[in-house]
N, C-alpha and C positions, 0 to 999 in steps of 0.2 A: 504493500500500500504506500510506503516510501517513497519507495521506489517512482512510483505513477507520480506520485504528487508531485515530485524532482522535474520531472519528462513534461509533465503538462503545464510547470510553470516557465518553462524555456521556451517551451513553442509560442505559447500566447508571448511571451516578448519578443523571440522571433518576430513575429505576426505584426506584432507592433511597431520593430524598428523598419520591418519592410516597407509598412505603411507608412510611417515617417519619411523613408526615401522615397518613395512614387510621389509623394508629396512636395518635398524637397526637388526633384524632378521638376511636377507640371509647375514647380512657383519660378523654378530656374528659367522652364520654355517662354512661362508667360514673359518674365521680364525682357528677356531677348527679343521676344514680340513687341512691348512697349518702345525698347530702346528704335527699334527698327523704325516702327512707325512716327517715332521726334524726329528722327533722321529725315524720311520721305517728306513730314510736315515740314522740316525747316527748309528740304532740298526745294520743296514746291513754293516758299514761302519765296524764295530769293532767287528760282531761275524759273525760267521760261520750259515748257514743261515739252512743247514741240522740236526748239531748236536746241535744247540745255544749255543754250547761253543765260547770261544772269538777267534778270528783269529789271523792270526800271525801278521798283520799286526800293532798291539799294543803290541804286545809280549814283546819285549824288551824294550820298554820303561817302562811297569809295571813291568817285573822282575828286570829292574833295578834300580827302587827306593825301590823295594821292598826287594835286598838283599842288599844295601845302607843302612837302617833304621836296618836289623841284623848284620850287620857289627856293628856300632855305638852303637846298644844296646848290642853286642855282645851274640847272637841270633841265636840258629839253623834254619839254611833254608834248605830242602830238593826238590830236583826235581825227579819225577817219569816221565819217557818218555814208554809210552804205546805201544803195535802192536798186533795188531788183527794176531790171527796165522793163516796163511794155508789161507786170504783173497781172494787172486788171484785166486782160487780153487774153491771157496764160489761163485764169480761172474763169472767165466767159468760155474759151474757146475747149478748154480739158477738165471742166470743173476741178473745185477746191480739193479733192482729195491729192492729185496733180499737182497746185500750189504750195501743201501743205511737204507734201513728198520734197520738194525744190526745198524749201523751207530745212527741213528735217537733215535735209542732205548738204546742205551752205552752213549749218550750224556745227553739223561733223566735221568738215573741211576746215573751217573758222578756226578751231578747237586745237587740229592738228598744225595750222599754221601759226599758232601765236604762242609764247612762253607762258610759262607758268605766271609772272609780278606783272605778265599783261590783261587790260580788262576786253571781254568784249560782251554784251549787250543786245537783248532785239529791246529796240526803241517800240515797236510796235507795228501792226502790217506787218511790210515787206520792208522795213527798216533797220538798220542793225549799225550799233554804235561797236566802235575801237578804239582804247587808248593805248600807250606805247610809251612807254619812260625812255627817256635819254635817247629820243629819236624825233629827227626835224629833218630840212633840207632835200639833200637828195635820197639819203639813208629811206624816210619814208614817201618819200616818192617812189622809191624803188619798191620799199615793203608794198606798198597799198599796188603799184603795179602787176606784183606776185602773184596778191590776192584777186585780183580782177580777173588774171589768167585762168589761175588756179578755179576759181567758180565757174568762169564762162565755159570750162571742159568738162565740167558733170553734166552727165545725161540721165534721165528720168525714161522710164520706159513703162508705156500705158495703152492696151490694147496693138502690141509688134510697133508702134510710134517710137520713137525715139525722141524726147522733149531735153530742150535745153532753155539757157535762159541766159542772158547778160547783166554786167550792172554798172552801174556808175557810181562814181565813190568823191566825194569832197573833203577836203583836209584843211587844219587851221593848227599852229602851231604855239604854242606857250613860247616866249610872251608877245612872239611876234604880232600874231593874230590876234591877243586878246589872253587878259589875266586871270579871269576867272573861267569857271565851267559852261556856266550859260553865254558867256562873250565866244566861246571857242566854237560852242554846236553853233549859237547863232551861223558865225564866218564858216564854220565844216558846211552848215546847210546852201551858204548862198552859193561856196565852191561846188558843190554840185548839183546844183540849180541850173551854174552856169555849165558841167559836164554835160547832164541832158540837154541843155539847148543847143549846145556844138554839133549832137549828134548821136548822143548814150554811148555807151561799153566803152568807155575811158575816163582817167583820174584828170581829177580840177583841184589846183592849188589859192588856198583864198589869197585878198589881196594882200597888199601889209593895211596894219591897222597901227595910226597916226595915235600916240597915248598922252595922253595930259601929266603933267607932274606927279597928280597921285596919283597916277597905276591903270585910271579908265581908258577904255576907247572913245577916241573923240566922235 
């Protein structure tokens, strides 16, 4: 009878520390779930969910520590503001799954051609923001060239079609262009304002912009 009572008080703790592991277990899977899901929430919170470029809604806070630190080092900072040409056309003529594919696939390319301390951005649309530390001059005329190439060679393939697409790209450069974030898109946008009007699928360099004492664009 000892004996039993020995035997039968091991198993039930047995029984019990098993339970305590499966337990120990699903609270371990669960948290890994939790952690997963902050990750995806914060992933969605701060990039673009089509292109995985970053959204605008962190835009300016990153560009502006990040022409802050070239300012202080006194440091070229360039911005490239991108536009798919003739888009509107592209999703009339192949619908938007078509657009979105171009999209999808400019955002992969984008990713593969810029460093890691570089920012790049969908502004929204078919619009797509780049900054560039300690790059001006010819250096990003060249970069943004690259990029031009590099996009206008991807093809889209929709029903045996073979789709492609071009863009044009405007550039403004710290401090030439403009000292702050919002002086710099303004001059990147009118730079390629004036690319489309040339003719699309090629880089426009803004003008100089004439600066007053304290730092503004005249």
């Amino acid at each position: 009878i000892g004996t039993f009572g020995i035997s039968k008080d091991i198993t039930e703790r047995k029984m019990s520390e098993e339970s305590l592991r499966v337990q120990a277990e699903r609270l371990k899977l669960q948290i890994k779930e939790i952690n997963q899901l902050q990750e995806k929430l914060q992933e969605q919170a701060t990039h673009d969910t089509l292109t995985g470029l970053n959204n605008r809604r962190i835009m300016d806070q990153i560009l502006t520590k990040q022409i802050k630190v070239c300012r202080q080092l006194k440091q070229p900072f360039s911005i490239l503001v991108i536009d798919i040409d003739n888009f509107k056309n592209i999703n009339d003529k192949f619908g938007h799954l078509v657009g979105d594919a171009i999209l999808e696939e400019f955002g992969r390319k984008i990713r593969s051609l810029t460093r890691a301390d570089d920012f790049s951005c969908r502004l929204g649309g078919d619009e797509i923001l780049l900054a560039f530390h300690k790059m001006a001059g010819p250096e990003i005329i060249n970069k943004a060239e690259i990029i031009r190439k590099a996009l206008s060679e991807l093809v889209i393939t929709k029903d045996g079609r073979r789709i492609s697409a071009t863009v044009s790209i405007g550039i403004a450069s710290f401090p030439k262009h403009g000292t702050s974030i919002k002086e710099l898109i303004a001059c990147a946008d009118e730079a390629l304002y004036k690319a489309k009007k040339r003719g699309r699928n090629q880089v426009a360099l803004a003008e100089f912009q004439e600066l007053t004492e304290s730092g503004s664009v005249v």
